[in-house]
C-alpha positions in Angstrom: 9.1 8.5 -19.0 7.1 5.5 -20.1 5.6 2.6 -17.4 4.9 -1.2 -18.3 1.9 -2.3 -16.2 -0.6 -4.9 -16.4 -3.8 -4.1 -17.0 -7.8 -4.9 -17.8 -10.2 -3.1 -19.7 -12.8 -4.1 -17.4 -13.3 -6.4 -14.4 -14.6 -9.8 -14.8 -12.0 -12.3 -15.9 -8.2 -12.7 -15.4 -7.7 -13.7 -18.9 -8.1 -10.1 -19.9 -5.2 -8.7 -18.1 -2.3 -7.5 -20.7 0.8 -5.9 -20.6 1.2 -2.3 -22.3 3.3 0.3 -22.3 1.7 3.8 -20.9 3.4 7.6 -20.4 3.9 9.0 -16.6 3.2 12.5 -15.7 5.3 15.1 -15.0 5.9 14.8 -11.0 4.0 17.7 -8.9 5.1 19.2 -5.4 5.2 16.7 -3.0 5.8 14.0 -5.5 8.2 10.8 -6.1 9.2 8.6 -9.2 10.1 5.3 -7.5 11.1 2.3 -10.3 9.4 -0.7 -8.8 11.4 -4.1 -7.7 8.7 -6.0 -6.0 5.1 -5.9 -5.5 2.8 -7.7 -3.1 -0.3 -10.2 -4.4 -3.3 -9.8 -2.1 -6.5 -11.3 -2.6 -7.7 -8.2 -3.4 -6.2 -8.1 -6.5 -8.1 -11.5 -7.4 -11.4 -10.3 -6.1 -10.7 -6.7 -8.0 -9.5 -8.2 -11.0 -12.8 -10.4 -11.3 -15.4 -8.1 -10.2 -16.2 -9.0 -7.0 -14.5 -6.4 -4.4 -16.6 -3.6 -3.5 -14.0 -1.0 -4.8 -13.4 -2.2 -7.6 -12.7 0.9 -10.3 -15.3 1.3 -13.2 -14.1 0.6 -16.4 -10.2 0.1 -17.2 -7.8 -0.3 -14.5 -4.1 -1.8 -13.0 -4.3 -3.8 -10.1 -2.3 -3.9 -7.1 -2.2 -2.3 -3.6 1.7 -2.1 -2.8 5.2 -2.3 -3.8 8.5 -1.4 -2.3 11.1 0.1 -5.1 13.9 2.9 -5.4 13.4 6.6 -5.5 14.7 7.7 -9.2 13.0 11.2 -9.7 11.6 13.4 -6.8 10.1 16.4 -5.7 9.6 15.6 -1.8 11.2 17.0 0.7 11.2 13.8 2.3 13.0 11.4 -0.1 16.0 12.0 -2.7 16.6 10.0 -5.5 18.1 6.2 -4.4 16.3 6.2 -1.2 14.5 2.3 -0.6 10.9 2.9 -0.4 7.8 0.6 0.3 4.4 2.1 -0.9 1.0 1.3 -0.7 -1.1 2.6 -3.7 -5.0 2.2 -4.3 -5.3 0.3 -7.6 -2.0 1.0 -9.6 0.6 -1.5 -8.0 1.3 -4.1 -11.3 3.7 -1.7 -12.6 7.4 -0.9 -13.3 7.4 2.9 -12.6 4.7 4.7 -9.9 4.5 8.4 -9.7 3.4 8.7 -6.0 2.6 11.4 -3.5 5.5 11.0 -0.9 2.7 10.6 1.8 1.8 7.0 0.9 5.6 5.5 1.0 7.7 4.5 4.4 11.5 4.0 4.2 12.4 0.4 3.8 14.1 -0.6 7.0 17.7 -0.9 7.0 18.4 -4.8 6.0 15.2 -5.7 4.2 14.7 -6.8 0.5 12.8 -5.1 -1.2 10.7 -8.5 -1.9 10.1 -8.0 2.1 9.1 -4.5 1.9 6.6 -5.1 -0.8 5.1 -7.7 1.9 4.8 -5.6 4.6 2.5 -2.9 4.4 -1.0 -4.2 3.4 -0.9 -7.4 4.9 0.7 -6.3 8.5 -1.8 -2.8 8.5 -4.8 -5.1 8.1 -3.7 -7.1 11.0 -3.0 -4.3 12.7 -5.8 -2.8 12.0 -8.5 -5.3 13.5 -6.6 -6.1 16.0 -6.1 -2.8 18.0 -8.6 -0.1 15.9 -11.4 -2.3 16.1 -10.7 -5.5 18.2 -8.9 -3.6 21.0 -6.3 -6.5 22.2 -5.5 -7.1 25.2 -2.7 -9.1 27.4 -3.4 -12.6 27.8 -6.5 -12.3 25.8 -6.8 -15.3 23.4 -7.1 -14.7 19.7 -8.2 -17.0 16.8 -6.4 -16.1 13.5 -7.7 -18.5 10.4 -5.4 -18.8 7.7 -2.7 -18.3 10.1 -0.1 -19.2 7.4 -1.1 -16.9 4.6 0.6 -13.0 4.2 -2.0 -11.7 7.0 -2.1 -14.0 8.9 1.3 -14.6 9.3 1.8 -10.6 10.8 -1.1 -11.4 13.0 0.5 -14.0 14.6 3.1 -12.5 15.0 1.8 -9.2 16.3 -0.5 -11.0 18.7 2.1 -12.4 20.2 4.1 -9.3 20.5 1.3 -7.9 22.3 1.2 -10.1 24.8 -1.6 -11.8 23.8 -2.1 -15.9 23.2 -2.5 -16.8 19.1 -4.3 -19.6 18.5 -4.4 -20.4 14.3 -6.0 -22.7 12.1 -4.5 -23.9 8.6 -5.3 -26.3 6.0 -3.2 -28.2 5.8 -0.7 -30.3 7.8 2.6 -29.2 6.6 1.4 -25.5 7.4 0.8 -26.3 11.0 3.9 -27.4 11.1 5.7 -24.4 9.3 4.3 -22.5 12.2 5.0 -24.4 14.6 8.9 -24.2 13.7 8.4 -20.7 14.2 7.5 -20.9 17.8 3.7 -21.0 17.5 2.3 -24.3 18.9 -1.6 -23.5 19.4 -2.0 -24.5 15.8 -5.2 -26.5 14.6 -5.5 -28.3 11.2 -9.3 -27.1 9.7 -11.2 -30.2 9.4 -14.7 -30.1 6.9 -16.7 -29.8 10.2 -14.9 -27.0 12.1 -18.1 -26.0 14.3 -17.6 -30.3 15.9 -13.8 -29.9 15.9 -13.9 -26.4 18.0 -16.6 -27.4 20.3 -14.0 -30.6 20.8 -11.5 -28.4 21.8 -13.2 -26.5 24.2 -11.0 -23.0 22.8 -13.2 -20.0 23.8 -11.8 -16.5 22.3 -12.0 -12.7 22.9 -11.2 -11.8 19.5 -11.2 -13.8 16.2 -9.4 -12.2 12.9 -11.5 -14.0 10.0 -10.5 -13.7 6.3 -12.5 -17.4 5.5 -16.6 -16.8 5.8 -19.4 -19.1 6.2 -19.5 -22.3 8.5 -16.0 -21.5 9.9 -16.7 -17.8 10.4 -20.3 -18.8 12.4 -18.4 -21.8 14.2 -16.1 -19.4 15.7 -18.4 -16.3 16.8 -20.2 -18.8 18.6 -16.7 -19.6 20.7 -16.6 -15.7 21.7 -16.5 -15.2 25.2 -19.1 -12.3 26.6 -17.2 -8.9 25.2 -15.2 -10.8 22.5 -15.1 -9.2 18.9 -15.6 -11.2 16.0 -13.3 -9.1 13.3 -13.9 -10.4 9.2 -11.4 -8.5 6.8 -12.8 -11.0 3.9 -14.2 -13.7 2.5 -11.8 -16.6 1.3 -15.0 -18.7 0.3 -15.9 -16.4 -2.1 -12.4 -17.0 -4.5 -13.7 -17.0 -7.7 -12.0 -19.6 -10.5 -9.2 -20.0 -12.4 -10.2 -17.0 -14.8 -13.7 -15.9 -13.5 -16.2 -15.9 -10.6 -19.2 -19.1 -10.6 -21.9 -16.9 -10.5 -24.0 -19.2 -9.2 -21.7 -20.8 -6.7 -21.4 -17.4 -5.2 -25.1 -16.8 -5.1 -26.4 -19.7 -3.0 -22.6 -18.9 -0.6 -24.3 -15.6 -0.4 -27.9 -17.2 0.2 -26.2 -19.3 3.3 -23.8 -16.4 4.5 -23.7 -16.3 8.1 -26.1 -13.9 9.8 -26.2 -12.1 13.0 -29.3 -10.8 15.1 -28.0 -7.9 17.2 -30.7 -8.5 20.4 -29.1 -12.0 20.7 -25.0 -10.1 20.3 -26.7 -7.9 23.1 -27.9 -11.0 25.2 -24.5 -12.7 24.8 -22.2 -9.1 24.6 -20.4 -10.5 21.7 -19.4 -8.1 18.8 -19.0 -8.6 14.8 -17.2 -6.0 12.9 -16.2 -5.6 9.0 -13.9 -3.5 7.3 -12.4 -2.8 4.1 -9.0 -1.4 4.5 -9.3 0.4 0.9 -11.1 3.4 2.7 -8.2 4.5 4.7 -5.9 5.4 1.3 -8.7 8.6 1.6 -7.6 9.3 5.3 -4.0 9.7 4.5 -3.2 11.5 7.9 -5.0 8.7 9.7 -2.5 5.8 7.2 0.7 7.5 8.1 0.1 7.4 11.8 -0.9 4.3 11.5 1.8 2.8 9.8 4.1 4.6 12.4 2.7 3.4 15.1 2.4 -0.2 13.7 6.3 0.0 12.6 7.3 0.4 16.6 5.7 -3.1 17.3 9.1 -5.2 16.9 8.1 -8.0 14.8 10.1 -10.3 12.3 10.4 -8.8 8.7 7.5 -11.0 6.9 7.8 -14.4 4.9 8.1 -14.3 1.3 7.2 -17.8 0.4 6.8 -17.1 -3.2 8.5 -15.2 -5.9 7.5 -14.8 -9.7 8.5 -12.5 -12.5 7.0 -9.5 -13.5 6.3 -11.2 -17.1 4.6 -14.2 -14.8 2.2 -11.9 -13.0 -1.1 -14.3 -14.1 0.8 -17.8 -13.1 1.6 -15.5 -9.3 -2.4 -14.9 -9.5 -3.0 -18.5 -9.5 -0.4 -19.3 -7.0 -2.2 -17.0 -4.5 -5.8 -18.1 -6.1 -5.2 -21.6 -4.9 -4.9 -21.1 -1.6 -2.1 -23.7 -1.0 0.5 -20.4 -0.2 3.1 -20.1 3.1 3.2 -16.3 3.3 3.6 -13.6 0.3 3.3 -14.1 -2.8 5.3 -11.1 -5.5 6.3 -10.0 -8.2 10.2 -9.0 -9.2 10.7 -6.5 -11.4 13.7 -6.7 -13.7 16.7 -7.6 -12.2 
């Protein structure tokens, strides 16, 4: 059985990603064939595809971390051909067909699309993630999300508020304030140029911040901590490289100005900062699954896909997510 994915020789540039046709394997124990339907954009793909994320793979490879698909081949115990599946995958996910180990796919819940499943697992695990693994949430605590309309974002919202916590999130732009705010979230602030003024203005102090954005607005906000609040960075928005490749020397001098933290004044003021890749836990499989079963209990709405392209169309879905001007997912169909 053949697969059509896109691929790149190397990383570097976006313009070198092509379509070809490649052979599967023969399935092993424990195996599943699932033919893809949709598959989730991150910004990880960008950054991958470009060169700039850490884990990127050395030489040629297909990017993408997850999908969601039907079952057409199998030797799992666990799933028979036309179970729904959603998977997550590390590097691999721009494809028609995935060979998989049944370990790294979760049953679509009843009533989703599979455009939905494909939105689910990366985005709402790295929510999860920093905000019980590492940022330890708790009731009533108030929490800072930034791009609170993007795919993360969005589930960390959402989560937040499931946990009894108080989201507070900062956009862009005006008309995705107000898209969360239809959704029941009213602490909402548009970003202005300078966000350090505009939050000492509004007086917000946080125990946790989720930050995907870097620099100025990153600092700005671990200086609103409260004593024991956790500063939590999954990425580094400012760092997006351009339409096809990164500006070297834009990135050096962000670099250069990165914020920095000195850890006798985080022991003075008992604030924390914590980083994390979410990569590394596709090598602690055990650790993913319960993860992902735990998270799935939280009862949360099934995310927003904002934005749909065709498989064919995967570069023009790149620049949709590149841009930054996104409400939710962004994925790829796959055939019909």
């Amino acid at each position: 059985m053949n697969t059509q994915v896109w691929y790149t020789p190397k990383a570097g540039a976006i313009s070198r990603l092509t379509q070809r046709t490649q052979p599967l394997l023969e399935l092993t124990n424990n195996e599943v064939c699932v033919a893809v339907k949709s598959i989730g954009l991150n910004f990880a793909d960008i950054f991958a595809i470009t060169g700039l994320y850490s884990a990127t793979p050395q030489g040629a490879f297909t990017p993408g971390l997850e999908y969601s698909g039907e079952v057409i081949q199998s030797r799992s115990a666990q799933y028979k051909v036309g179970d729904r599946v959603m998977g997550v995958t590390r590097f691999g996910g721009y494809s028609s067909v995935i060979n998989t180990p049944d370990n790294y796919l979760t049953p679509l819940p009843y009533g989703w699309s599979y455009q939905q499943g494909a939105a689910y697992l990366v985005q709402t695990l790295t929510a999860y993630y920093a905000l019980t693994e590492l940022g330890h949430i708790k009731p009533n605590q108030t929490v800072l999300i930034h791009s609170a309309a993007g795919g993360v974002g969005l589930q960390a919202m959402k989560l937040v508020k499931a946990m009894g916590a108080k989201p507070i999130g900062t956009v862009r732009s005006r008309n995705k304030a107000e898209y969360l705010k239809k959704l029941g979230f009213n602490d909402v602030m548009v970003r202005e140029s300078n966000f350090k003024k505009q939050l000492l203005q509004s007086q917000y102090k946080f125990d946790l911040v989720l930050d995907g954005v870097g620099g100025g607005v990153q600092k700005a906000s671990f200086n609103a901590l409260n004593p024991m609040g956790r500063l939590i960075v999954f990425g580094a928005a400012e760092f997006t490289p351009g339409k096809n490749r990164p500006n070297y020397l834009s990135a050096i001098l962000k670099y250069l100005k990165r914020p920095k933290y000195d850890v006798m004044d985080m022991i003075s003021d008992n604030k924390s900062v914590m980083a994390f890749n979410l990569i590394w836990l596709w090598e602690q499989v055990d650790y993913l699954s319960q993860l992902i079963s735990v998270m799935q209990t939280i009862e949360i709405a099934p995310p927003y896909v904002g934005h749909e392209f065709d498989f064919n169309d995967a570069k023009a879905a790149i620049e949709c997510l590149r841009q930054g001007n996104t409400i939710g997912k962004v994925v790829l169909n796959v055939g019909s």
